[in-house]
C-alpha positions as CSV (number, residue, x, y, z in Angstrom):
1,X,-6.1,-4.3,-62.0
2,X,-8.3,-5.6,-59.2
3,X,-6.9,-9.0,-59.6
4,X,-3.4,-8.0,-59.6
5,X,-4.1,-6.1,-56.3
6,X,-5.3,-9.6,-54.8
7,X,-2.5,-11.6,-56.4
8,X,0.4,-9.0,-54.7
9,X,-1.6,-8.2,-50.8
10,X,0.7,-9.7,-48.1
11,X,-0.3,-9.1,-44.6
12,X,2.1,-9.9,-41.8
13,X,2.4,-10.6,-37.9
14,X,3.5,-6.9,-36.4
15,X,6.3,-6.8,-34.5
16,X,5.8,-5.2,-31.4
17,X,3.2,-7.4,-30.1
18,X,5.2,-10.7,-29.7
19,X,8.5,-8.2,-29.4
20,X,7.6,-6.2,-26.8
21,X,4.4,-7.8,-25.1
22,X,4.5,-11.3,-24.7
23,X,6.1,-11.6,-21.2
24,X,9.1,-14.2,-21.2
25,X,7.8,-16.7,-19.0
26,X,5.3,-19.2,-19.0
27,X,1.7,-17.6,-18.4
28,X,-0.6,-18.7,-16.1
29,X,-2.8,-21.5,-17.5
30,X,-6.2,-19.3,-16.2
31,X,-5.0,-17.2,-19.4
32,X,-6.0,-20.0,-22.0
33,X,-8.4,-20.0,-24.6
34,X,-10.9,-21.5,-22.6
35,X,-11.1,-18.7,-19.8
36,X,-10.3,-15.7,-22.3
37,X,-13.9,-17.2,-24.2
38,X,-15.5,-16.6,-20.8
39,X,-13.6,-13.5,-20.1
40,X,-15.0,-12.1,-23.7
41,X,-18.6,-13.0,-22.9
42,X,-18.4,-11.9,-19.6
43,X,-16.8,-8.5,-20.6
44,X,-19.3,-7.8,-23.2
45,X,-22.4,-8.4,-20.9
46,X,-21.2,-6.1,-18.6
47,X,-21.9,-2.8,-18.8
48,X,-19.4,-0.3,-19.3
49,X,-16.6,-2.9,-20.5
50,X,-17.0,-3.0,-24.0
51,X,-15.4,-1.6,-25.9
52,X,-13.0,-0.1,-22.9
53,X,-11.9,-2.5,-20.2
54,X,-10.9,-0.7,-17.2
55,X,-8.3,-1.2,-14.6
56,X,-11.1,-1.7,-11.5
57,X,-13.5,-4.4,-14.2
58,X,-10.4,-6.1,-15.2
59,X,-9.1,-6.4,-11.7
60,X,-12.2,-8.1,-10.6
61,X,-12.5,-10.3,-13.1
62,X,-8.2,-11.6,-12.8
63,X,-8.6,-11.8,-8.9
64,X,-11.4,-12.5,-8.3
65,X,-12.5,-15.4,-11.5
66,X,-8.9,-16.4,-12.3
67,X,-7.4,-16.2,-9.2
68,X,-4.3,-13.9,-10.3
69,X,-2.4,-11.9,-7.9
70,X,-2.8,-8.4,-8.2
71,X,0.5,-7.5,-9.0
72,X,0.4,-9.8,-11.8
73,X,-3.2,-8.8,-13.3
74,X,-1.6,-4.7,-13.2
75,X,1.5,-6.3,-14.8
76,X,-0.4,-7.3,-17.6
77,X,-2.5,-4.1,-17.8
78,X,0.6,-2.1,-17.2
79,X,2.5,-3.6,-20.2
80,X,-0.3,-3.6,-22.8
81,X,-0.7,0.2,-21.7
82,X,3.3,0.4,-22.7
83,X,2.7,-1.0,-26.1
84,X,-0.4,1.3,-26.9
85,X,0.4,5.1,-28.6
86,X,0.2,8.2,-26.5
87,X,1.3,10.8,-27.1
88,X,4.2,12.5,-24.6
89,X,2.2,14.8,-22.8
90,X,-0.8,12.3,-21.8
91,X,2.6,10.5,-20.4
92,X,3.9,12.7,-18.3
93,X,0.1,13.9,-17.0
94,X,0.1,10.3,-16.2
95,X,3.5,9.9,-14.7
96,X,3.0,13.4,-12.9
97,X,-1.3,12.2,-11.0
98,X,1.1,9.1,-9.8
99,X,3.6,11.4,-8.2
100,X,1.3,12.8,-6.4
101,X,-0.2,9.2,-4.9
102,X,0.3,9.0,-1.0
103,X,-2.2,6.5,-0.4
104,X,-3.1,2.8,-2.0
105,X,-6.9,4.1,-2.1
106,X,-5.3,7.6,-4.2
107,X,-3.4,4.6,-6.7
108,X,-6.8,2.9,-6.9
109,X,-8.4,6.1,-8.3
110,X,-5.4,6.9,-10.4
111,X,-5.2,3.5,-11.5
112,X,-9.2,3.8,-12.4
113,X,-8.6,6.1,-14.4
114,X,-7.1,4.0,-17.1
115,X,-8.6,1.8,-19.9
116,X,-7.8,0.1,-22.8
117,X,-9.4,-1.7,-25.8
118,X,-11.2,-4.9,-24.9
119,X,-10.8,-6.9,-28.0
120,X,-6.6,-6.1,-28.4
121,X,-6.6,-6.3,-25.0
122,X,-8.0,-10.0,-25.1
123,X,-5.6,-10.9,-28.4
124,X,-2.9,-9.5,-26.2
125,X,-3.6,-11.8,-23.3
126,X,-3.2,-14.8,-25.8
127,X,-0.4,-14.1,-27.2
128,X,1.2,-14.6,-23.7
129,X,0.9,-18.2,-25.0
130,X,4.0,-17.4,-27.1
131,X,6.5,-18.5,-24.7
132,X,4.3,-21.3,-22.9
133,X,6.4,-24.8,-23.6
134,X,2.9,-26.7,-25.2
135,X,-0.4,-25.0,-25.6
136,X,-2.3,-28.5,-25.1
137,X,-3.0,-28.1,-21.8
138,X,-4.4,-25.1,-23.3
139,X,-7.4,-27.1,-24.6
140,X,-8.9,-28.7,-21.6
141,X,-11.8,-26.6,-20.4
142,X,-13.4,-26.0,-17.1
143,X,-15.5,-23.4,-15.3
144,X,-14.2,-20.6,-13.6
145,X,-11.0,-21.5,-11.4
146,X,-11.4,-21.6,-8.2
147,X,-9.5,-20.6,-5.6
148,X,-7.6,-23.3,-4.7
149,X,-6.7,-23.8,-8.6
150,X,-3.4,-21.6,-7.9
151,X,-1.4,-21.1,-11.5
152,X,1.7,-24.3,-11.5
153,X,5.2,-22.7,-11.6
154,X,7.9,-23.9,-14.1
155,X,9.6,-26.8,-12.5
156,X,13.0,-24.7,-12.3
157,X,15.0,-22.4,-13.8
158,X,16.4,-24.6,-16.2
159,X,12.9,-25.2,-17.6
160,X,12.1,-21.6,-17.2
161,X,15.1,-20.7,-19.8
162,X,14.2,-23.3,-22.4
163,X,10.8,-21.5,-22.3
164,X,11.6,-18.2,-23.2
165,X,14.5,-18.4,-25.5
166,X,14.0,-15.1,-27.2
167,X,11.1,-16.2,-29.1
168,X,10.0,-12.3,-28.6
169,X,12.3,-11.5,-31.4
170,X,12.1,-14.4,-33.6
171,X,9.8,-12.9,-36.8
172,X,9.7,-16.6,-38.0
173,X,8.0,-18.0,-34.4
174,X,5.4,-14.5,-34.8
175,X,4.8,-16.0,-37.9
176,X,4.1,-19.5,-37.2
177,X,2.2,-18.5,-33.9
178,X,-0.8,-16.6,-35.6
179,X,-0.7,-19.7,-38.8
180,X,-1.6,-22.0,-36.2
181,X,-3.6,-20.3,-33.6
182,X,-5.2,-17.7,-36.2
183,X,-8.7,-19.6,-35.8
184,X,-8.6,-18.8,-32.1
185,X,-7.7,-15.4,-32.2
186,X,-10.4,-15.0,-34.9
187,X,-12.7,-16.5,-32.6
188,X,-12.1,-14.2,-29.6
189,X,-13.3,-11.4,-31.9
190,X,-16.8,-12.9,-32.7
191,X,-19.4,-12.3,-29.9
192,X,-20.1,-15.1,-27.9
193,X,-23.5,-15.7,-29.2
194,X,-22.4,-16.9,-32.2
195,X,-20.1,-19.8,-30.2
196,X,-21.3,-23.3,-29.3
197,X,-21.1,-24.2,-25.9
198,X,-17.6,-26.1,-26.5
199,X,-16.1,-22.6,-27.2
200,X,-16.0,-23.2,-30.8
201,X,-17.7,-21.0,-33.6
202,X,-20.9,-22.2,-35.7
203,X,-20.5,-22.2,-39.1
204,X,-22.5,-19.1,-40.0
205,X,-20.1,-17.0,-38.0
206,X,-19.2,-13.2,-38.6
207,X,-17.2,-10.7,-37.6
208,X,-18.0,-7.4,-37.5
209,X,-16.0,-4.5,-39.1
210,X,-15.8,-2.8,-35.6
211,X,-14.7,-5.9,-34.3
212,X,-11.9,-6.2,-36.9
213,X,-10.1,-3.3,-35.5
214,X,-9.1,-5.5,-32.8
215,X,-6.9,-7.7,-34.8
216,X,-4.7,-4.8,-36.4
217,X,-3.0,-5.1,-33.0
218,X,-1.5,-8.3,-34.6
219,X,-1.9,-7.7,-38.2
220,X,-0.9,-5.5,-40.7
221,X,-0.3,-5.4,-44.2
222,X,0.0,-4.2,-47.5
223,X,-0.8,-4.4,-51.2
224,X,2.4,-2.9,-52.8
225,X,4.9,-5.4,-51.5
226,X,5.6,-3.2,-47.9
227,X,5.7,0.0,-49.6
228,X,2.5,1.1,-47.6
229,X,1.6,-0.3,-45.0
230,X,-2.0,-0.5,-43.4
231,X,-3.4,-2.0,-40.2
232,X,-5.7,-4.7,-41.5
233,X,-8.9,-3.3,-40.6
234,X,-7.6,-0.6,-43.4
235,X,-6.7,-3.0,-45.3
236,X,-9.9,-4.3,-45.8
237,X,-11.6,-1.3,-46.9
238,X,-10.6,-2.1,-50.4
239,X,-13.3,-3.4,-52.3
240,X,-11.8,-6.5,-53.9
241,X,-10.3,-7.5,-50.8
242,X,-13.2,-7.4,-49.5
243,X,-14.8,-9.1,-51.7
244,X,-12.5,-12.1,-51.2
245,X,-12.0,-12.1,-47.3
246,X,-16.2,-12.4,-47.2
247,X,-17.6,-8.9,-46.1
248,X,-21.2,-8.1,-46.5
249,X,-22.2,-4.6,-46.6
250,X,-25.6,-5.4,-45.9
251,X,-24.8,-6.6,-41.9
252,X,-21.0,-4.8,-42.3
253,X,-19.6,-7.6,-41.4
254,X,-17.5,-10.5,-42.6
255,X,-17.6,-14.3,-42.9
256,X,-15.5,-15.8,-40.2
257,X,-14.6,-19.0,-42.7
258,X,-14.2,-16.4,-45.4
259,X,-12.0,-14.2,-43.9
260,X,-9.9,-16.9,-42.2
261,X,-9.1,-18.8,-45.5
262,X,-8.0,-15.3,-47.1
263,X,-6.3,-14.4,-44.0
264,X,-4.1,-18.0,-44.4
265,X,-3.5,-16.7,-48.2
266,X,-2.3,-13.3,-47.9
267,X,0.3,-14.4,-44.4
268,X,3.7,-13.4,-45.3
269,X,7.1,-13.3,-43.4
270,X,7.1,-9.8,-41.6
271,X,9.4,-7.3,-44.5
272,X,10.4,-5.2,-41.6
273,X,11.3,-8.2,-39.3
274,X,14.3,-9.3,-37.7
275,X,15.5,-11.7,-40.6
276,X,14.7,-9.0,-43.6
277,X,16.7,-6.8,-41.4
278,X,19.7,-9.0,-41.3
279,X,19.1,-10.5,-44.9
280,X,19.0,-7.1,-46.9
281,X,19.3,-4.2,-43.9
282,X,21.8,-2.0,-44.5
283,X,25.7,-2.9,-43.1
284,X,27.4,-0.6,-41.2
285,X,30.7,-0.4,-40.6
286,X,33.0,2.4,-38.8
287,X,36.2,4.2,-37.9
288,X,37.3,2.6,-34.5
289,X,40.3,2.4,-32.6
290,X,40.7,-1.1,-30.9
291,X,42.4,-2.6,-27.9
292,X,43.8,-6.0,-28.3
293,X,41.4,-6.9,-31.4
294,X,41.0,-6.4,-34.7
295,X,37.5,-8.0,-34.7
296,X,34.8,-6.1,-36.4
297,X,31.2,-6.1,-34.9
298,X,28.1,-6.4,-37.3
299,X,25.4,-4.1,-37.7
300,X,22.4,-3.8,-39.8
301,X,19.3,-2.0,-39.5
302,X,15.9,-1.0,-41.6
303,X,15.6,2.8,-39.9
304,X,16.0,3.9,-43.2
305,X,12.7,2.4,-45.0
306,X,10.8,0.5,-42.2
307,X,7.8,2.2,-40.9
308,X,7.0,3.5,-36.9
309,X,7.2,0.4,-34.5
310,X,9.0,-1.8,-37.1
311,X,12.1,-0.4,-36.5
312,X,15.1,-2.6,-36.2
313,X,19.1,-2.0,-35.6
314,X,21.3,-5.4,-34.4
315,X,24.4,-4.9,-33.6
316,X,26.0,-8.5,-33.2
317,X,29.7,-9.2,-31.6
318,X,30.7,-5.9,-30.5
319,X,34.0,-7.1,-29.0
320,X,36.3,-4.6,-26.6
321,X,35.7,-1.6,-28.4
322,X,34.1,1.7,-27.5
323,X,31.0,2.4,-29.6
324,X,28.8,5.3,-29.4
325,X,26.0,6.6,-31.5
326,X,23.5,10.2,-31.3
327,X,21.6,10.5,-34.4
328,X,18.2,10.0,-36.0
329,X,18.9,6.8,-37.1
330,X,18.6,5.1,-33.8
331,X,15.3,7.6,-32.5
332,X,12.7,5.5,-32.3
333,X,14.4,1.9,-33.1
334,X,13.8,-1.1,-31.7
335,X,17.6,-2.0,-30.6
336,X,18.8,-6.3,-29.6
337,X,22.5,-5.6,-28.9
338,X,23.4,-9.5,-29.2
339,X,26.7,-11.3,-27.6
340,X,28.7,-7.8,-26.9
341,X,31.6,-8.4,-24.8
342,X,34.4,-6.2,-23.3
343,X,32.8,-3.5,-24.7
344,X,31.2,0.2,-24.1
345,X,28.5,1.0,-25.9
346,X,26.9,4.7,-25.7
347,X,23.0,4.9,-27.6
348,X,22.7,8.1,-26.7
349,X,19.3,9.3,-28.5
350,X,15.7,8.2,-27.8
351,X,14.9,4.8,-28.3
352,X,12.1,2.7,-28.6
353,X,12.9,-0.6,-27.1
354,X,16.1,-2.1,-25.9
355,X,17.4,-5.9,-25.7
356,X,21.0,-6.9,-24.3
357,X,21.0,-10.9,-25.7
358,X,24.2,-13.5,-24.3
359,X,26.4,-10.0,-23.9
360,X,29.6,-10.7,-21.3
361,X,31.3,-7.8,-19.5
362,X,30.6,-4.9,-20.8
363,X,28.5,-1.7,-20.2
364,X,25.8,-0.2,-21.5
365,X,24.2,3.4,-21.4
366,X,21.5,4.7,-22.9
367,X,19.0,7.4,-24.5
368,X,15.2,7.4,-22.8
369,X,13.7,4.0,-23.8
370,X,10.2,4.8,-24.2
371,X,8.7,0.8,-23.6
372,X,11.4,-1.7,-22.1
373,X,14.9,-2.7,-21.6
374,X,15.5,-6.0,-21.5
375,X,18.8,-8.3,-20.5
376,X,18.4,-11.9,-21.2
377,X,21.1,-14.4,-20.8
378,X,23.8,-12.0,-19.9
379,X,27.0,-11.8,-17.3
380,X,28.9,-9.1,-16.0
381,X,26.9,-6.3,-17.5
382,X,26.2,-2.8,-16.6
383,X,23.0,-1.0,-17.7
384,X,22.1,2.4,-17.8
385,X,19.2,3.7,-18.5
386,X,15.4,6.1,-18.3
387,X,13.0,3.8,-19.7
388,X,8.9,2.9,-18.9
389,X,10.3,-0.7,-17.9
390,X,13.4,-2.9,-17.0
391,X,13.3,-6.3,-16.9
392,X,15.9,-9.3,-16.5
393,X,15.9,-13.0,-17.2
394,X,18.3,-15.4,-16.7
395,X,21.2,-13.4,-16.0
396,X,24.0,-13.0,-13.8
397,X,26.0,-10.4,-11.8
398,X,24.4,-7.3,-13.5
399,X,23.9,-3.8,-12.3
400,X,21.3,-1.8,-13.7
401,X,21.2,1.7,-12.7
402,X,17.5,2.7,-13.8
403,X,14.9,5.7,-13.6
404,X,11.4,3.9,-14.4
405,X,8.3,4.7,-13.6
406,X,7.2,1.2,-13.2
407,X,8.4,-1.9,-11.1
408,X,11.9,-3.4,-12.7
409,X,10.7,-7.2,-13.7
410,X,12.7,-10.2,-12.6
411,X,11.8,-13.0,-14.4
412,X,13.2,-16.6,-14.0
413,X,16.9,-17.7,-13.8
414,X,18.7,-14.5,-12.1
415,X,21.0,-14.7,-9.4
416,X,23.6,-11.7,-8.1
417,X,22.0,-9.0,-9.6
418,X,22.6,-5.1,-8.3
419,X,19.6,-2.6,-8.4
420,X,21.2,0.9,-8.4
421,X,19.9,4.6,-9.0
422,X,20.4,6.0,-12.4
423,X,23.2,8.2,-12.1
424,X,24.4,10.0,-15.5
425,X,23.6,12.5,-17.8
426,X,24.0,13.8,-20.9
427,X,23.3,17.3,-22.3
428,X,20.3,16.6,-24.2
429,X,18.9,13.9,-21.8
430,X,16.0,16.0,-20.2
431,X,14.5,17.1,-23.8
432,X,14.7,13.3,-25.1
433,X,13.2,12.6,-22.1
434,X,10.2,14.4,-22.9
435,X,10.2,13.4,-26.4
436,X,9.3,9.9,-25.2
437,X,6.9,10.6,-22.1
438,X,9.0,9.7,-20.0
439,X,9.2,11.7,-16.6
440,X,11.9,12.1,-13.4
441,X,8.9,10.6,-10.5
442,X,7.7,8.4,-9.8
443,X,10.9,6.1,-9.8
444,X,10.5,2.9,-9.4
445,X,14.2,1.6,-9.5
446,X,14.6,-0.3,-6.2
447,X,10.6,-2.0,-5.9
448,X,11.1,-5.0,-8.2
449,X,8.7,-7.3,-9.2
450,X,10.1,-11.0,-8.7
451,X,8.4,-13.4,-11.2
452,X,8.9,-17.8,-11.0
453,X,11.8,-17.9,-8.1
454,X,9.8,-19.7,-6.3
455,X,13.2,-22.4,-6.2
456,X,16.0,-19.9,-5.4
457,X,17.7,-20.6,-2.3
458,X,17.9,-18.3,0.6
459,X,21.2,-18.2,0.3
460,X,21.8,-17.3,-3.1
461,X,19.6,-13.6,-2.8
462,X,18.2,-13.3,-6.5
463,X,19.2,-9.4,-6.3
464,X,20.2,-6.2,-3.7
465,X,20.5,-3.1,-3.7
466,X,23.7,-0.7,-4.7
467,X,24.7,0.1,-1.1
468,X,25.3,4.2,-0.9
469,X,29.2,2.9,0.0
470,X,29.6,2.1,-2.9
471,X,28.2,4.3,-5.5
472,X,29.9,6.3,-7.8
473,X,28.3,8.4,-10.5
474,X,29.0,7.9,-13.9
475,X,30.5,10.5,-16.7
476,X,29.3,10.2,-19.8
477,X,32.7,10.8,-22.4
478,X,31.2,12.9,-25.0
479,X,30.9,16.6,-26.2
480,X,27.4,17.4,-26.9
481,X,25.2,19.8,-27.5
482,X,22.3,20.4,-24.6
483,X,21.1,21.6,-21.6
484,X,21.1,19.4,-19.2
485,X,23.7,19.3,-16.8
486,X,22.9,17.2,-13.8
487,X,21.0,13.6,-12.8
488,X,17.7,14.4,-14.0
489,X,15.7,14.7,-10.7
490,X,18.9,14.0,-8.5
491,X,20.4,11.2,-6.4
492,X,18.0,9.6,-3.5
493,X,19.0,10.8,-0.4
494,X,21.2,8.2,0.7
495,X,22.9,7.9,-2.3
496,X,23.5,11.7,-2.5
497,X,25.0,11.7,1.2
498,X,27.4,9.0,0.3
499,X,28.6,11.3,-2.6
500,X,29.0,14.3,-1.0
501,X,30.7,12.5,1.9
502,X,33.0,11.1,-0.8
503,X,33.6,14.6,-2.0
504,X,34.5,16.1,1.4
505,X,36.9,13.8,1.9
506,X,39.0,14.3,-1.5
507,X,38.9,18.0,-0.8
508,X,40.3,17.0,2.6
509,X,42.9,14.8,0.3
510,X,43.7,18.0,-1.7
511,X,44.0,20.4,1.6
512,X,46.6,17.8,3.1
513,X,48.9,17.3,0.3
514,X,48.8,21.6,-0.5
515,X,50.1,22.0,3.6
516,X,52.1,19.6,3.0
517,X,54.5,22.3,1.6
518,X,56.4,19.7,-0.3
519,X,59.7,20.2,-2.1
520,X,60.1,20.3,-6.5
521,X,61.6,16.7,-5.8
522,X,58.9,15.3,-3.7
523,X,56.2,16.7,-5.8
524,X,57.6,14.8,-8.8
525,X,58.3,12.1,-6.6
526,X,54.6,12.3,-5.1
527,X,53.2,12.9,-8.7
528,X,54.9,10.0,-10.3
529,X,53.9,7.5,-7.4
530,X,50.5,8.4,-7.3
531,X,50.1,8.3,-11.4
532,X,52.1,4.6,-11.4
533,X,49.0,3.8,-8.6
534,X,45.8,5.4,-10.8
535,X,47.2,3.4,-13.9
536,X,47.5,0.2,-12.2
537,X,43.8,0.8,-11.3
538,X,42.9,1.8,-14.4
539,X,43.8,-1.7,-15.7
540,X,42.2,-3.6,-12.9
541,X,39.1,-1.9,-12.9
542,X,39.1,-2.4,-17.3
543,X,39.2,0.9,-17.8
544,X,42.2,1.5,-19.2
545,X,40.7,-0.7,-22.5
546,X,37.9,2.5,-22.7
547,X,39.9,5.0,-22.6
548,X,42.2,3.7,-25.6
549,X,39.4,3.3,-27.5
550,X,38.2,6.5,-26.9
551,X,41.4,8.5,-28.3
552,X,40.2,9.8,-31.9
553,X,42.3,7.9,-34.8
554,X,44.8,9.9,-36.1
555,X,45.7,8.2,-39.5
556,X,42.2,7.0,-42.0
557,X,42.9,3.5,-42.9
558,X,41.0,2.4,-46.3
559,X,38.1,0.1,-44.0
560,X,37.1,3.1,-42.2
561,X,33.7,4.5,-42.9
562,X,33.9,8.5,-44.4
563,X,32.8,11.1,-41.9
564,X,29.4,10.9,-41.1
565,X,29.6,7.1,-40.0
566,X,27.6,4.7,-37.6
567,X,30.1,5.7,-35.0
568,X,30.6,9.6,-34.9
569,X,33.4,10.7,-33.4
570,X,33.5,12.6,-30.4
571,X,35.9,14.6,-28.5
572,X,36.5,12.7,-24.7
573,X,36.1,15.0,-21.8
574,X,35.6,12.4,-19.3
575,X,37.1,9.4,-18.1
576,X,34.5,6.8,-18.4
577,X,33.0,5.0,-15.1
578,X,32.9,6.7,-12.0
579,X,33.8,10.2,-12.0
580,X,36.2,12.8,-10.2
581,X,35.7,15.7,-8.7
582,X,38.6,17.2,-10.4
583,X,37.3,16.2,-13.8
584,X,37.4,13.4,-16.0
585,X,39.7,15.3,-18.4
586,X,42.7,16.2,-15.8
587,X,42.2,12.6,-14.9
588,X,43.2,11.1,-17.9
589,X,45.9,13.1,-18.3
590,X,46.9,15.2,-15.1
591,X,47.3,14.0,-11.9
592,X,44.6,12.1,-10.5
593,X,42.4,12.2,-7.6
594,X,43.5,9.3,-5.1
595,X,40.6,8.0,-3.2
């Protein structure tokens, strides 16, 4: 029995590290093995940073012995704070002490306030290596930087891309990564006295149970082929495994050669990973009503047997159709909508991360997204979105329309991009909001953080702002049950000027044409003019393609999913976009507003 236990353990790279942590873009080279060896000796002689690193020890020791700028050193902290669990309420208490910040010495103290756990903290920082183009240079050791030793930048854009080609959701590269780097990593968890002076571990080496803990950021695994899965600290709490992977109960510890060799044994392809999902996921399919295509998108997912944090749904080639989704199914997934295009896609339920991969055209609105959203490689997009981070690479004329309580991240490659407020609702908004931790302040929508453009020119502007000109809110084209009823925590002031402005003047509109005491005839000469006019906009603007898909089928053809599918269907009771004043319904079919 014992040795059929050892014969079927698998243990795998998790997912969310690599997915949803490893920044895409070349880290600094002060965050190599070399300097995280120091940074682990240093931390651990230090009082009161092991096993909790703070925000003020880890500050001083980026800034001040690797020579980061601040913004980047809270960057990192910030984002391994996203990937840890807590539960909703600690987030908003947390969203809630920074609302009340008026000062940078009030942020310090708030900011002092948080800590996390040294040893993932240091795996975490080395895993930013996933994206870097060689880890040789990685190798070459020296003392602490100094200041002059400023971090080099990718040599353009061009470069920057290559880098960061969505290894983040690549199971195989998470894979490969921790095969060949496993003895460093492994080595970051032993204390420094049993290292030589080169950095590398003596022979005798152990590491200790505690310590072990560490690595179930990266690692999990299992013993009944993904049925159960443990973190691998768990794991080894089974005698045999023990046994093999080196553990002595006598100094509750385990052999660092030991353990390594069985780690290299028992590494397996993630079960719950991207290509599982797309090998043996389930396929959905749905009732849809098309313009101008038949084409059928592709969609798998593992909601339905993965565990929390391994959750996948892909949804590949969504091409000029409407799709829109509320359910359990989606809550807490881990969503890479990948080369969308023409389309209008509606993931209206909690989420737990959010890529938009290579999509074209189309726009996207979504639940609260508890980590990130991220567009990579994408044109003409629209984004909507609560979620605890945004950030763009490599993209194009996008507008994202975001509530966030944290900087939006730029990252190489993006040029003509539009920062706007968020600007929609949907009934049940406020109460997913607070299923996820995520609160209305503070907002951080139009402070982004610019990463690598050091090369743009000056007059190609990576990004602006939505001027209040403009803006438009945005109805969302779906009966739901729900309370909400308005832009949680409302427009910013400028914005909510603008739109009152534009509302005074349509009732203006309105007042005219009623004194206008027009005749039967020149009412259905007025109508009829001003409907040919909101039509002809409604098919420059692309509309027109939404709000055909939106109409409900009325004859089931034999490909259409029963009731109950991917897609449910909804009852429209808005035009999509920007909205009207008279509402979305009479616009669609009455006579509309002309602005």
């Amino acid at each position: 029995m014992e040795l059929m236990e050892q014969d079927c353990t698998s243990v795998w790279a998790r997912l969310e590290p690599f997915l949803l942590g490893a920044l895409q873009v070349p880290p600094p080279t002060k965050l190599s093995l070399h300097y995280l060896h120091k940074m682990a000796a240093y931390v651990r002689a230090r009082e009161g940073c092991y096993p909790r690193l703070g925000w003020s020890m880890w500050r001083h020791i980026a800034c001040g012995k690797l020579q980061l700028p601040e913004d980047l050193a809270w960057l990192y902290f910030e984002t391994f704070d996203l990937l840890t669990p807590h539960i909703p309420e600690d987030r908003l208490g947390w969203a809630e002490a920074l609302s009340q910040v008026s000062s940078a010495k009030e942020l310090e103290r708030v900011r002092s306030k948080l800590s996390v756990d040294t040893l993932q903290f240091l795996l975490f920082l080395y895993t930013q290596q996933l994206n870097r183009v060689s880890l040789r240079t990685s190798l070459i050791g020296e003392e602490w930087p100094s200041p002059r030793a400023r971090s080099p930048s990718p040599s353009s854009d061009r470069e920057a891309k290559t880098n960061s080609q969505n290894k983040n959701w690549d199971d195989q590269a998470h894979l490969a990564f921790v095969q060949t780097h496993l003895s460093d990593l492994l080595e970051l968890l032993v204390e420094p006295g049993q290292l030589s002076r080169s950095g590398q571990a003596v022979r005798d080496s152990q590491i200790s149970a505690e310590a072990l803990q560490g690595l179930s950021f990266l690692l999990e695994g299992s013993v009944s082929q993904g049925r159960t899965v443990h973190p691998i600290h768990k794991l080894l709490t089974r005698t045999p495994l023990q046994a093999e992977a080196g553990y002595s109960k006598l100094s509750r510890s385990f052999s660092l050669q030991r353990l390594q060799a069985w780690l290299r044994q028992a590494l397996r392809l993630n079960p719950f990973g991207i290509s599982a999902c797309l090998r043996s996921g389930k396929k959905l399919a749905w009732a849809h009503q098309v313009t101008g295509s038949m084409k059928r998108a592709k969609i798998a997912r593992n909601t339905h047997m993965a565990p929390a944090g391994s959750k996948v749904v892909l949804m590949s080639q969504v091409f000029r159709q409407t799709l829109a989704k509320n359910s359990d199914k989606l809550a807490g997934a881990n969503i890479k909508l990948h080369r969308c295009s023409d389309a209008f896609i509606y993931l209206l339920s909690p989420l737990r991360s959010v890529c938009l991969d290579k999509c074209r055209n189309s726009t996207v609105v979504l639940g609260p997204v508890e980590t990130s959203v991220h567009v990579q490689s994408c044109e003409n997009v629209q984004v909507v979105c609560v979620a605890g981070r945004v950030a763009v690479g490599a993209s194009s004329h996008c507008t994202l329309h975001a509530l966030t309580p944290t900087r939006p991240l730029l990252l190489p490659g993006n040029t003509a991009l539009t920062l706007g407020p968020f600007h929609t609702h949907y009934p049940s908004l406020e109460d997913d909001m607070a299923s996820v931790g995520l609160a209305v302040v503070p907002n951080a929508w139009d402070q982004p953080l610019v990463l690598g453009s050091e090369g743009n020119p000056p007059d190609n502007p990576l990004y602006h702002l939505l001027p209040p000109s403009e803006f438009c809110p945005m109805a969302i084209p779906f009966q739901m049950e729900g309370d909400t009823c308005e832009v949680p925590g409302g427009l910013p002031p400028l914005y909510k000027k603008a739109q009152d402005a534009r509302e005074l003047r349509v009732q203006e509109w309105q007042k005219t044409v009623k004194d206008a005491h027009l005749t039967k005839e020149q009412r259905r000469q007025f109508q009829a003019l001003v409907e040919q006019k909101f039509h002809e906009w409604l098919l420059e603007s692309g509309h027109r393609q939404q709000l055909d898909s939106l109409i409900p089928p009325t004859v089931t053809n034999a490909s259409a999913e029963p009731s109950g599918s991917w897609v449910d269907t909804y009852s429209p009771n808005h035009r999509p976009g920007e909205t009207d004043p008279e509402g979305p319904r009479q616009a669609a079919r009455q006579t509309p507003t002309v602005r």
